[in-house]
CHARMM internal coordinates of N, CA and C (Angstrom, degrees):
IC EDIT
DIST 1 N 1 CA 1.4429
DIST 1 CA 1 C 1.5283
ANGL 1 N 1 CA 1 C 110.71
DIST 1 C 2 N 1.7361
ANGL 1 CA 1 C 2 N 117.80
DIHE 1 N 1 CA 1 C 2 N -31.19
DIST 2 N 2 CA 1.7052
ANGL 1 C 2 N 2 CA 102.21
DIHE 1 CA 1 C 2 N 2 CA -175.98
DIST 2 CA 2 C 1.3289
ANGL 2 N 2 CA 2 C 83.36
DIHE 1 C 2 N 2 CA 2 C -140.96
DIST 2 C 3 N 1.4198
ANGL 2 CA 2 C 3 N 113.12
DIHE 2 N 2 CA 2 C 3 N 161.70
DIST 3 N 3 CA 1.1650
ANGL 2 C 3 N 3 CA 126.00
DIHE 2 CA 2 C 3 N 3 CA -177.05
DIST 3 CA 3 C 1.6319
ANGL 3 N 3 CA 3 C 105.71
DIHE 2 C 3 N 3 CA 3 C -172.90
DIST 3 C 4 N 1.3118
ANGL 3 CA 3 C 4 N 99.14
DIHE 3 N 3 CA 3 C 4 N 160.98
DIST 4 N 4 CA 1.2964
ANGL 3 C 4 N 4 CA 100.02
DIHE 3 CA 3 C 4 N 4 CA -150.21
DIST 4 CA 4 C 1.9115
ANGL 4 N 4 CA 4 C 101.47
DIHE 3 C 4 N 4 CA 4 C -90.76
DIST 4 C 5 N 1.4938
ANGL 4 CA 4 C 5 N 113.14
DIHE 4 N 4 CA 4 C 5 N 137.19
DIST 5 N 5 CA 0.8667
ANGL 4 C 5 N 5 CA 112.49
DIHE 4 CA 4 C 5 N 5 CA 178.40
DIST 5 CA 5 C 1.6897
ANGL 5 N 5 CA 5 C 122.98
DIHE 4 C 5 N 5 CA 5 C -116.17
DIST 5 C 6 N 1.0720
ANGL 5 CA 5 C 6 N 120.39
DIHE 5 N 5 CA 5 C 6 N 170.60
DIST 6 N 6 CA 1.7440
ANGL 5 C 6 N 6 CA 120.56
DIHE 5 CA 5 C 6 N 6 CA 164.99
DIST 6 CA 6 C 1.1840
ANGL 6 N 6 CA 6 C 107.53
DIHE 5 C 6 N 6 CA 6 C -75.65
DIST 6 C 7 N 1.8297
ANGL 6 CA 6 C 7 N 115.13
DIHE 6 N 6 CA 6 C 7 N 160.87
DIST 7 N 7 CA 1.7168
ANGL 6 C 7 N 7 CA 110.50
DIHE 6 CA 6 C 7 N 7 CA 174.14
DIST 7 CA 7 C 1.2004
ANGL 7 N 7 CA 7 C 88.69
DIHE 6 C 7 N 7 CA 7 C -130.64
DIST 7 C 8 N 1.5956
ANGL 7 CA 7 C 8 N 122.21
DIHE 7 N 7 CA 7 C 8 N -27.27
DIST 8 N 8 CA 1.7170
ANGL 7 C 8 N 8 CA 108.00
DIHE 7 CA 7 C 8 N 8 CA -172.09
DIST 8 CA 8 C 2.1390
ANGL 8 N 8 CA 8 C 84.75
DIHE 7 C 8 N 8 CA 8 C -132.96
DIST 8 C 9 N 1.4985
ANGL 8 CA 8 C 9 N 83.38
DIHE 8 N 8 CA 8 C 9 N 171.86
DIST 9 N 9 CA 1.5630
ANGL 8 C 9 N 9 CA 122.46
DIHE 8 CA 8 C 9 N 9 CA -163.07
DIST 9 CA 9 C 1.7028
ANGL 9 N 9 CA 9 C 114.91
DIHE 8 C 9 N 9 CA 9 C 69.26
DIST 9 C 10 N 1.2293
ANGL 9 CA 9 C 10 N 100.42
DIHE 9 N 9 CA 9 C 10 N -158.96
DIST 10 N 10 CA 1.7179
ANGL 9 C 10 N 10 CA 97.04
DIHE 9 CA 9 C 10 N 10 CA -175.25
DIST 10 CA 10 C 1.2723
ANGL 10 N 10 CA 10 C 141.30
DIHE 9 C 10 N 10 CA 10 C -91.55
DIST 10 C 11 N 1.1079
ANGL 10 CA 10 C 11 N 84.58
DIHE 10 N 10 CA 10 C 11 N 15.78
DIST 11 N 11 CA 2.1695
ANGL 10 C 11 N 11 CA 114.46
DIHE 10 CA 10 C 11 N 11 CA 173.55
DIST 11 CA 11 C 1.1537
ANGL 11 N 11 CA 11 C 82.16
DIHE 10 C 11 N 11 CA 11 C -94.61
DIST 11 C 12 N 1.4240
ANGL 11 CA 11 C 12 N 161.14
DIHE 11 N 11 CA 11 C 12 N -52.24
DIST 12 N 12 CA 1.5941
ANGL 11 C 12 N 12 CA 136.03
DIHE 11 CA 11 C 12 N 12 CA -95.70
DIST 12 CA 12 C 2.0303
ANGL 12 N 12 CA 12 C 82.35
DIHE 11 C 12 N 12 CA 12 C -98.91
DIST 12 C 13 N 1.5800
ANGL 12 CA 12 C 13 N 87.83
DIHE 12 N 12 CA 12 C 13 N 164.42
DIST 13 N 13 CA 1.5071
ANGL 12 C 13 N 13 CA 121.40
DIHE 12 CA 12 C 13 N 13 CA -170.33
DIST 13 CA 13 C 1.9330
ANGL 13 N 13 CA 13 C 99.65
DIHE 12 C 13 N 13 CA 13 C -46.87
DIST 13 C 14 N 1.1067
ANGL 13 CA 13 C 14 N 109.84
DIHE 13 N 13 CA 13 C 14 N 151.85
DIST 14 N 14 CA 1.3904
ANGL 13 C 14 N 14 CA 112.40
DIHE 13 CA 13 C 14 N 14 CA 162.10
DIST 14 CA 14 C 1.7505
ANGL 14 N 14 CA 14 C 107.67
DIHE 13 C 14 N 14 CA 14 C -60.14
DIST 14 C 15 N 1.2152
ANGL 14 CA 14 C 15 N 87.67
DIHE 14 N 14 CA 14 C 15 N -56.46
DIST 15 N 15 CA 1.4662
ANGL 14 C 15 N 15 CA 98.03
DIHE 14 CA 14 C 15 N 15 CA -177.82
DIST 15 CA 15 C 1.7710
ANGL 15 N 15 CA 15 C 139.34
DIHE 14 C 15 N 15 CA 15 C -20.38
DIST 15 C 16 N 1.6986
ANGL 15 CA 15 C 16 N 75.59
DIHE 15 N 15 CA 15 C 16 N -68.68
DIST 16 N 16 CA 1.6245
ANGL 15 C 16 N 16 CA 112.00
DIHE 15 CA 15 C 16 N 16 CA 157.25
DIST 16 CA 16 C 1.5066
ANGL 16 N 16 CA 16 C 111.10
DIHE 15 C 16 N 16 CA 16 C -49.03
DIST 16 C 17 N 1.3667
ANGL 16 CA 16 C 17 N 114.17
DIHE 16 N 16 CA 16 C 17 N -60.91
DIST 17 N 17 CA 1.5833
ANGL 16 C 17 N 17 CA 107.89
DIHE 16 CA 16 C 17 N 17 CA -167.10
DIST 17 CA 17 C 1.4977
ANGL 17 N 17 CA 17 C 119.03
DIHE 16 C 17 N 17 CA 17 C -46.27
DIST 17 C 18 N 1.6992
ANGL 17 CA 17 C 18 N 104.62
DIHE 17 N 17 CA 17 C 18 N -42.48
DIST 18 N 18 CA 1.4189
ANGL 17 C 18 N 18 CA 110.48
DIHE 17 CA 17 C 18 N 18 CA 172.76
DIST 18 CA 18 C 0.8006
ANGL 18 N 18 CA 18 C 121.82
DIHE 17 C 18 N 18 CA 18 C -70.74
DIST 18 C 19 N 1.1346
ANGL 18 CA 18 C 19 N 120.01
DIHE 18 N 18 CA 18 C 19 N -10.22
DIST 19 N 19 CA 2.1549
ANGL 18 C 19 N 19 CA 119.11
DIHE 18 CA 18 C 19 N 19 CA -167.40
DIST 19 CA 19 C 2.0263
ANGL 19 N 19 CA 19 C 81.08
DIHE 18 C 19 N 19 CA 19 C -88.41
DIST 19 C 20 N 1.2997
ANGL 19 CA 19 C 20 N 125.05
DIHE 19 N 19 CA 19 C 20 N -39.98
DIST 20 N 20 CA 1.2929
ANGL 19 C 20 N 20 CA 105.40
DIHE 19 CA 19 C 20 N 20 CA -141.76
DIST 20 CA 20 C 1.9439
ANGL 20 N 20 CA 20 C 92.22
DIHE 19 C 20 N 20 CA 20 C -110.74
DIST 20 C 21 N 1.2313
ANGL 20 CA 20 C 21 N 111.13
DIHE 20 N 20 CA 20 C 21 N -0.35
DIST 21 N 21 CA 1.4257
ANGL 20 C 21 N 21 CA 106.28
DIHE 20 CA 20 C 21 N 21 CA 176.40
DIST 21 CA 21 C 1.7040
ANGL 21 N 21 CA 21 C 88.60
DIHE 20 C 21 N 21 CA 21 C -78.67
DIST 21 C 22 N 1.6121
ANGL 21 CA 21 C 22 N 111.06
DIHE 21 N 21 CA 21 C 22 N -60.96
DIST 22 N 22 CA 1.4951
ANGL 21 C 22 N 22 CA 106.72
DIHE 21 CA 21 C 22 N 22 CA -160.46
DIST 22 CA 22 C 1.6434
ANGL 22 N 22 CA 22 C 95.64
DIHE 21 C 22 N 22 CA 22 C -47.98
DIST 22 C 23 N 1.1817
ANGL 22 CA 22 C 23 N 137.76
DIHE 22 N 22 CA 22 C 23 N -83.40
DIST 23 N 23 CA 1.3868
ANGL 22 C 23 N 23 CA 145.08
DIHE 22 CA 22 C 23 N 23 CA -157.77
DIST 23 CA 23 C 1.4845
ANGL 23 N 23 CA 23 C 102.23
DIHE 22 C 23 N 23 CA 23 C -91.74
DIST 23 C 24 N 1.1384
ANGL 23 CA 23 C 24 N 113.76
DIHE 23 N 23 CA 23 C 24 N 96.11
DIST 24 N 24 CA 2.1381
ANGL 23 C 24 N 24 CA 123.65
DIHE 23 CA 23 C 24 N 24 CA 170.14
DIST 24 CA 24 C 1.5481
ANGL 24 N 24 CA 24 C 83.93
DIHE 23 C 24 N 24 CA 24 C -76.65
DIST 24 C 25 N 1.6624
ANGL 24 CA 24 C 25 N 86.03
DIHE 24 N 24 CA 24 C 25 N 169.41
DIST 25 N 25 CA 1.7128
ANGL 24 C 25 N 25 CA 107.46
DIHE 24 CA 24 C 25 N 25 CA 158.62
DIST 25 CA 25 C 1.7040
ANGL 25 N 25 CA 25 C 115.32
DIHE 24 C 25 N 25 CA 25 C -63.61
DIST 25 C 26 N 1.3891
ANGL 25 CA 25 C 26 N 104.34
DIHE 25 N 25 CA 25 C 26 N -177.45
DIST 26 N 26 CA 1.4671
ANGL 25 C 26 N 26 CA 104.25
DIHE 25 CA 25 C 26 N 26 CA -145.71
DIST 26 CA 26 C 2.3716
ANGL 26 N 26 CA 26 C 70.41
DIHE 25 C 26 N 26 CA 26 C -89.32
DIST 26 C 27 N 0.9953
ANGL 26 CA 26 C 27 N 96.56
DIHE 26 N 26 CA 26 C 27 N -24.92
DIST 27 N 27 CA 1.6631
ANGL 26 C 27 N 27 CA 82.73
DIHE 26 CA 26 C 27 N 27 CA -179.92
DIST 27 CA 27 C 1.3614
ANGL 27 N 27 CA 27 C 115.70
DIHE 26 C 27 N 27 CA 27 C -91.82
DIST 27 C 28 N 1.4257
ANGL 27 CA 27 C 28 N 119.94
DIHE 27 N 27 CA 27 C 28 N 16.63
DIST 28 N 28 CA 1.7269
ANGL 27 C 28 N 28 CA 121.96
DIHE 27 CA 27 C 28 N 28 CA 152.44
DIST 28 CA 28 C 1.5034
ANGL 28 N 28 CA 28 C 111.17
DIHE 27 C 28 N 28 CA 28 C 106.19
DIST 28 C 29 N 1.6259
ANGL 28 CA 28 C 29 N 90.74
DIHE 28 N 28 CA 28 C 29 N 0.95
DIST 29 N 29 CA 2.0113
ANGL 28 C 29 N 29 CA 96.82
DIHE 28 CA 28 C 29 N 29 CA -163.32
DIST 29 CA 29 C 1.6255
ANGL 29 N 29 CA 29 C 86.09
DIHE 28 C 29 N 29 CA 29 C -88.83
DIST 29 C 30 N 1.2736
ANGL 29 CA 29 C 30 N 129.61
DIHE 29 N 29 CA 29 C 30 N -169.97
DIST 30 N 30 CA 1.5256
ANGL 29 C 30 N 30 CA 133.08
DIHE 29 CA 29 C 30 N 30 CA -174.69
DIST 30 CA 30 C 2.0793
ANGL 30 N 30 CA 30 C 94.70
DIHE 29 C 30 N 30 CA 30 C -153.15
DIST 30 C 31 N 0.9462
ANGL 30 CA 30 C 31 N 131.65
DIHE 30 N 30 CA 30 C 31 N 22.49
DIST 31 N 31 CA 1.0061
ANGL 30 C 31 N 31 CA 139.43
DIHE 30 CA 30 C 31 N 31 CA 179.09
DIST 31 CA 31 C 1.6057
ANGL 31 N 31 CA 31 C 111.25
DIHE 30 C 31 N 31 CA 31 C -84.36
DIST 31 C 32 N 1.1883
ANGL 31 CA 31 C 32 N 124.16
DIHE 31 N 31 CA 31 C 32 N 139.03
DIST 32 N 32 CA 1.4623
ANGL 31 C 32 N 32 CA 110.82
DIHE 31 CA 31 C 32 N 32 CA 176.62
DIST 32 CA 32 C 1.4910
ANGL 32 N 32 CA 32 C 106.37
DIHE 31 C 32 N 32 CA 32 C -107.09
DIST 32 C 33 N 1.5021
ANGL 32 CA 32 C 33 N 105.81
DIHE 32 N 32 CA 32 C 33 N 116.99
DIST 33 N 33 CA 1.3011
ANGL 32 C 33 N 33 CA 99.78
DIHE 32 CA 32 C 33 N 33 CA 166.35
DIST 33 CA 33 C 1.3051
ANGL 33 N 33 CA 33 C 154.48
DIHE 32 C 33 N 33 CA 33 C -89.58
DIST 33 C 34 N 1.1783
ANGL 33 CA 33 C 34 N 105.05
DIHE 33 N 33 CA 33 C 34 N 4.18
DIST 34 N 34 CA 1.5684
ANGL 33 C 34 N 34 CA 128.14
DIHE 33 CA 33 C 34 N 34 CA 179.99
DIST 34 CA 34 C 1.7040
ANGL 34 N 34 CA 34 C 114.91
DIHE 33 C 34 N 34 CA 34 C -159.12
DIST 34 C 35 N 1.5041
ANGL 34 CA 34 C 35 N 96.84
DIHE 34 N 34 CA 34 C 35 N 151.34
DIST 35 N 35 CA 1.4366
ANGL 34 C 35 N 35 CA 112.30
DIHE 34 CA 34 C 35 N 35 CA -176.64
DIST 35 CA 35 C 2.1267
ANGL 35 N 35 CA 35 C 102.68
DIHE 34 C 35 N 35 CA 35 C -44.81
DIST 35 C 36 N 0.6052
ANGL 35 CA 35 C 36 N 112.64
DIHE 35 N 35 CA 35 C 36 N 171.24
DIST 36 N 36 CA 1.5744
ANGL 35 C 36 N 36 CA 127.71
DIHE 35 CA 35 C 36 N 36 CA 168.56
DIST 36 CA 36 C 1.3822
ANGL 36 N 36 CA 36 C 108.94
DIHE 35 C 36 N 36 CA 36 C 66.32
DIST 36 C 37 N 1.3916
ANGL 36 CA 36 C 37 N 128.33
DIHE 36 N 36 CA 36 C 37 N -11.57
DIST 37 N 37 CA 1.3296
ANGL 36 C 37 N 37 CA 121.41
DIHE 36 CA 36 C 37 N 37 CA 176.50
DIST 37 CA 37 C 1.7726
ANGL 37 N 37 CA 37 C 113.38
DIHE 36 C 37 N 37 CA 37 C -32.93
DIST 37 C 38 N 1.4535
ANGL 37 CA 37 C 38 N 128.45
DIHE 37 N 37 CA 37 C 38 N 135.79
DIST 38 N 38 CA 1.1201
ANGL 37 C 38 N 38 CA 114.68
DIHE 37 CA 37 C 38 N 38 CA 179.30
DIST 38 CA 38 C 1.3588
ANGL 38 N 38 CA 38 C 93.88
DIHE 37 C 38 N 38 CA 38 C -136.47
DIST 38 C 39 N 1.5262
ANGL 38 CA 38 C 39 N 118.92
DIHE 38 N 38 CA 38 C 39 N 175.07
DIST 39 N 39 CA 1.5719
ANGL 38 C 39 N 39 CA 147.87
DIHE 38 CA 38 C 39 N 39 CA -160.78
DIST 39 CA 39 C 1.7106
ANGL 39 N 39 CA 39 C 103.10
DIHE 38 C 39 N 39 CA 39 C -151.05
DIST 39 C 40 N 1.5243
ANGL 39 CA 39 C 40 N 84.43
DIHE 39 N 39 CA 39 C 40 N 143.02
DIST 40 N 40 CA 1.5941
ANGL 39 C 40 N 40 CA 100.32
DIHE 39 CA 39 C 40 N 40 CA -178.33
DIST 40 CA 40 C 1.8115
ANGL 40 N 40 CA 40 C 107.79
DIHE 39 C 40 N 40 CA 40 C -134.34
DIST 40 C 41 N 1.4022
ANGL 40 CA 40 C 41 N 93.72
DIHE 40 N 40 CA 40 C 41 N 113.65
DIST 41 N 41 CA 1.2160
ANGL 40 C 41 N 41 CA 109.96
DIHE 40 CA 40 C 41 N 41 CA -162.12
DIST 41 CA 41 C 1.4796
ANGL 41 N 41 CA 41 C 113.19
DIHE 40 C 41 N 41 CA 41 C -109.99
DIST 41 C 42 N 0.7884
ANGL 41 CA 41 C 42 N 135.20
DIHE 41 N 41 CA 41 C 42 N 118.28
DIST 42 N 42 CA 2.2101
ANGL 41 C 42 N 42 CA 149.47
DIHE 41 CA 41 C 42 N 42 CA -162.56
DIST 42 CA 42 C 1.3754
ANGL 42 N 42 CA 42 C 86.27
DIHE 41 C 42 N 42 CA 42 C -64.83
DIST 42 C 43 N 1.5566
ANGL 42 CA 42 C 43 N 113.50
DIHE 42 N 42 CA 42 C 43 N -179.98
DIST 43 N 43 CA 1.2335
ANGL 42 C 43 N 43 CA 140.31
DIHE 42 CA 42 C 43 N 43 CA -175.17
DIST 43 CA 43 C 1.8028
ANGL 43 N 43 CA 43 C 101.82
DIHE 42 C 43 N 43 CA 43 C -81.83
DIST 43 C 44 N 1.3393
ANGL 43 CA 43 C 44 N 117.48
DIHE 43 N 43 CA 43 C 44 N -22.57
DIST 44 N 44 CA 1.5621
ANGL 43 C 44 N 44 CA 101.72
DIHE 43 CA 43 C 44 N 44 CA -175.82
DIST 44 CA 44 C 1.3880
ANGL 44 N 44 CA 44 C 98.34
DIHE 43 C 44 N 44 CA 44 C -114.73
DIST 44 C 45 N 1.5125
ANGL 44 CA 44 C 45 N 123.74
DIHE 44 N 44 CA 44 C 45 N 8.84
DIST 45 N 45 CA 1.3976
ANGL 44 C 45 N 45 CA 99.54
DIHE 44 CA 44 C 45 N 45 CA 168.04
DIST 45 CA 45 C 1.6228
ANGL 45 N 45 CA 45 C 112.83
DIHE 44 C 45 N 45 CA 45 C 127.68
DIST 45 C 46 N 1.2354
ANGL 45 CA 45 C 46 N 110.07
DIHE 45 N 45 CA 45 C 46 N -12.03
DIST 46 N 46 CA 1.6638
ANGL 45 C 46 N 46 CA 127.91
DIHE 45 CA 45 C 46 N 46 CA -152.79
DIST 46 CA 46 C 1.7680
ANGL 46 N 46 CA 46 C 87.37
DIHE 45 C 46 N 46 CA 46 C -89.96
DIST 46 C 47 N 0.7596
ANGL 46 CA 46 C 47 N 125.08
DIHE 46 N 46 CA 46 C 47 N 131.62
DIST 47 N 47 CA 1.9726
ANGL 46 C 47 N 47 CA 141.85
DIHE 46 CA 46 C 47 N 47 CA 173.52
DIST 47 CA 47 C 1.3991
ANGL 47 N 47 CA 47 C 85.80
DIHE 46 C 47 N 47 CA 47 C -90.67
DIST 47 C 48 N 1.4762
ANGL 47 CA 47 C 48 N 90.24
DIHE 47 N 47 CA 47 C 48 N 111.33
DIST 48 N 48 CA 1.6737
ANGL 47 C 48 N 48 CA 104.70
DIHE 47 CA 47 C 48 N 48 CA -171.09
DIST 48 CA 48 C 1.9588
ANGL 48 N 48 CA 48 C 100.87
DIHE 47 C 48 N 48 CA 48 C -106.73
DIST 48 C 49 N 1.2226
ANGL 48 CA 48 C 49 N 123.46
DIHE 48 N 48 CA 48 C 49 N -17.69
DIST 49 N 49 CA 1.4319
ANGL 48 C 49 N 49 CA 116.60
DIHE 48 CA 48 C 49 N 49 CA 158.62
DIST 49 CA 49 C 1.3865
ANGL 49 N 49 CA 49 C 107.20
DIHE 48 C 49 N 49 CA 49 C 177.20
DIST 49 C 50 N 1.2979
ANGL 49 CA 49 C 50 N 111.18
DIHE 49 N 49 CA 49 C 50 N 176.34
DIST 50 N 50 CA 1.8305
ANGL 49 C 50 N 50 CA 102.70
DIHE 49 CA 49 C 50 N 50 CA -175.77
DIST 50 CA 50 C 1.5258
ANGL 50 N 50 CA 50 C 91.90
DIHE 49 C 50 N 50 CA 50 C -141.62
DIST 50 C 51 N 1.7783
ANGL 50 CA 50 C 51 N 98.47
DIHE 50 N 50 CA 50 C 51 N 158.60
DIST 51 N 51 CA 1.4547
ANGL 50 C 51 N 51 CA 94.71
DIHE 50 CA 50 C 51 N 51 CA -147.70
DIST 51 CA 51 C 2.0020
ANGL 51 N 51 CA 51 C 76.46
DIHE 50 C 51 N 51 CA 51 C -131.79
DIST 51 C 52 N 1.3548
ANGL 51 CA 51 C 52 N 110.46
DIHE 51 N 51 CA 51 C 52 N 154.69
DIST 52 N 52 CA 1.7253
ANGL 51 C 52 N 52 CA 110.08
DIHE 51 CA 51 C 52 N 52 CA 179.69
DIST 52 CA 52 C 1.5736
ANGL 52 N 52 CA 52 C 95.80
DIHE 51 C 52 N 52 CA 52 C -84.83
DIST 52 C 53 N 1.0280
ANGL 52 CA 52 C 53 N 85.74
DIHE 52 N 52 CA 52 C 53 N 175.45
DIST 53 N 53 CA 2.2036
ANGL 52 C 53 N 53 CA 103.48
DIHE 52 CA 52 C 53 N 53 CA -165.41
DIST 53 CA 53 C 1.8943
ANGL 53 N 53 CA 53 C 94.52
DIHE 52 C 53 N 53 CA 53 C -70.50
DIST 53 C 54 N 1.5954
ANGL 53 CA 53 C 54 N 123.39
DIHE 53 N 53 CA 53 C 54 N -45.23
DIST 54 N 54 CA 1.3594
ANGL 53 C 54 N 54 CA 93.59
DIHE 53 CA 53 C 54 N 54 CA 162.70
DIST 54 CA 54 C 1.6127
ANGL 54 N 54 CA 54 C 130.59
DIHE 53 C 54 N 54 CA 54 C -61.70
DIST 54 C 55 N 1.4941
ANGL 54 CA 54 C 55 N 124.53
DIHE 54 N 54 CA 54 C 55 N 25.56
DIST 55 N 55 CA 1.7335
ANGL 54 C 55 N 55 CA 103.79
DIHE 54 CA 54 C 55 N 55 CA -178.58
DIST 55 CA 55 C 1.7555
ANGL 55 N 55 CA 55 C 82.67
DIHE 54 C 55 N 55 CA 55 C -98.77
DIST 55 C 56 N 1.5616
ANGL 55 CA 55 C 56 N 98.68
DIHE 55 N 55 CA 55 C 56 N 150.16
DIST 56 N 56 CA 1.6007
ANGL 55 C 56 N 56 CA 100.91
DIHE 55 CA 55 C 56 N 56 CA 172.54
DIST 56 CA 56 C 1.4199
ANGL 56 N 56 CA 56 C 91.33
DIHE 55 C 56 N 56 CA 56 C -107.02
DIST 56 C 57 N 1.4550
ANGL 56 CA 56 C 57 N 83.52
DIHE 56 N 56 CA 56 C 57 N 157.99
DIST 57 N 57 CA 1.9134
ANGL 56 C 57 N 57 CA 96.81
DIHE 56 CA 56 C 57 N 57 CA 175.98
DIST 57 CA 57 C 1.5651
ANGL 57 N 57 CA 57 C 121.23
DIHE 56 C 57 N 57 CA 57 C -64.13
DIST 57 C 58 N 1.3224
ANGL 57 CA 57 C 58 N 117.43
DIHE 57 N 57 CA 57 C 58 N -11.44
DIST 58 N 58 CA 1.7667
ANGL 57 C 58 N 58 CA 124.78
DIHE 57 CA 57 C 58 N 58 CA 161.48
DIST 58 CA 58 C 1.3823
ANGL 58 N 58 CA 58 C 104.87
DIHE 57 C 58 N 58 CA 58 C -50.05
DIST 58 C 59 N 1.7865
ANGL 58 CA 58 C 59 N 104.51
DIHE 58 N 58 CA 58 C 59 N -26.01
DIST 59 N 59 CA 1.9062
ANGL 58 C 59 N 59 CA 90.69
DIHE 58 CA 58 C 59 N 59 CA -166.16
DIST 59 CA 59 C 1.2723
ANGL 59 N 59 CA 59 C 95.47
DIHE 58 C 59 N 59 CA 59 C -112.47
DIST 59 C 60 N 1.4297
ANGL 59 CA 59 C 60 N 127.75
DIHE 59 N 59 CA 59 C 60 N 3.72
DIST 60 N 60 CA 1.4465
ANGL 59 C 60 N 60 CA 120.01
DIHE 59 CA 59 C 60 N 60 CA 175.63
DIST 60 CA 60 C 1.7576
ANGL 60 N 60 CA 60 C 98.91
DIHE 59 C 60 N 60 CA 60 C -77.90
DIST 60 C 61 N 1.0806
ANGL 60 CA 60 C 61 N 96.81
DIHE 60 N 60 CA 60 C 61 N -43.32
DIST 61 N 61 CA 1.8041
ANGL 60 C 61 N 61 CA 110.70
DIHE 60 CA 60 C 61 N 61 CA -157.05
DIST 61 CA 61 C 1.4294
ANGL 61 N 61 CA 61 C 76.87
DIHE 60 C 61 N 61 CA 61 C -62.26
DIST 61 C 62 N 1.4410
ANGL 61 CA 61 C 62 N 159.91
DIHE 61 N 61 CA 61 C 62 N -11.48
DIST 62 N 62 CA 1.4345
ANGL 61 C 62 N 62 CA 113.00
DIHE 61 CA 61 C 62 N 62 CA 169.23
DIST 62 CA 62 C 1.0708
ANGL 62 N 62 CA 62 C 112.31
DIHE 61 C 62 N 62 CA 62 C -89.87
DIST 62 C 63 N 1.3435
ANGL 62 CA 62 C 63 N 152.20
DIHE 62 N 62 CA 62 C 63 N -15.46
DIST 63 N 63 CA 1.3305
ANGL 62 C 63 N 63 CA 144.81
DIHE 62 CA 62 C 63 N 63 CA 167.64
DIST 63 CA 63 C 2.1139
ANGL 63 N 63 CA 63 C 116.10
DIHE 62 C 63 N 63 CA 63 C -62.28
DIST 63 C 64 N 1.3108
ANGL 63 CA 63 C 64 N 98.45
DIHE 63 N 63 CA 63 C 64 N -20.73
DIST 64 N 64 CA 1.4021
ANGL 63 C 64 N 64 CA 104.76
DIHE 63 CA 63 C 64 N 64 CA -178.07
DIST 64 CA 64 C 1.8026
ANGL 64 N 64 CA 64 C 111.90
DIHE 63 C 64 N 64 CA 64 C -49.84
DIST 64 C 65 N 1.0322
ANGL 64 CA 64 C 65 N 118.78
DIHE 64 N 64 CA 64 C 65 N -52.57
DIST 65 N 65 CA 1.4408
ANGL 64 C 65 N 65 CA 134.90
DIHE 64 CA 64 C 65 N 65 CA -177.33
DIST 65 CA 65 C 1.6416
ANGL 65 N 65 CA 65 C 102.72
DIHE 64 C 65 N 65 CA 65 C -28.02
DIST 65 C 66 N 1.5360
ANGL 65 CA 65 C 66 N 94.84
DIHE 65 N 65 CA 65 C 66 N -63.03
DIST 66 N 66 CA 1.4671
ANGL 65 C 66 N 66 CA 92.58
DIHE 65 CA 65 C 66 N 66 CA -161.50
DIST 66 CA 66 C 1.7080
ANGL 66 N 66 CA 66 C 121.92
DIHE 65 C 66 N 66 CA 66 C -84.99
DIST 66 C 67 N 1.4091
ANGL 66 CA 66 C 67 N 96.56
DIHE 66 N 66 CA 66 C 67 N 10.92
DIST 67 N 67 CA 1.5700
ANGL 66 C 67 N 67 CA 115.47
DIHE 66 CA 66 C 67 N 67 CA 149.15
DIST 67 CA 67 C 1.4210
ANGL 67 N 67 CA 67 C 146.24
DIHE 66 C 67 N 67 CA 67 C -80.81
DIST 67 C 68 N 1.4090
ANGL 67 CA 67 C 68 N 102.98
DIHE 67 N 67 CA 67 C 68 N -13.39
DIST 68 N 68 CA 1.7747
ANGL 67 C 68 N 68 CA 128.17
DIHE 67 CA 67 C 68 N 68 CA -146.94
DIST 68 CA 68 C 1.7091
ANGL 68 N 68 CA 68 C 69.39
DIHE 67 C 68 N 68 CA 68 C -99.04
END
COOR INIT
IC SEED 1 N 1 CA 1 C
IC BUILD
């Protein structure tokens, strides 16, 4: 059922690629560099911003509202 996947180089997940083409780092690279990196994704699909592994989800949950 889970297994471990790539997030960066040319193995990495389809998945991943889109989460990190739409939203790069704030310095333009799209590489993930650490565990917890997260993505905030709208109701149709659109990667609405990506947050580094220190944002906690207390500070994600305020942007949620204006997605719902």
């Amino acid at each position: 059922m889970f297994s471990k996947i790539d997030v960066n180089g040319t193995g990495a997940c389809e998945l991943y690629k889109i989460l990190k083409s739409a939203q790069p780092n704030a310095d333009g690279s799209e590489d993930i560099t650490w565990n917890f990196t997260k993505f905030l994704v709208d109701k149709n699909g659109k990667v609405v911003k990506r947050f580094d592994p220190k944002t906690s989800p207390e500070d994600i949950a305020t942007q949620l509202d204006s997605l719902l």
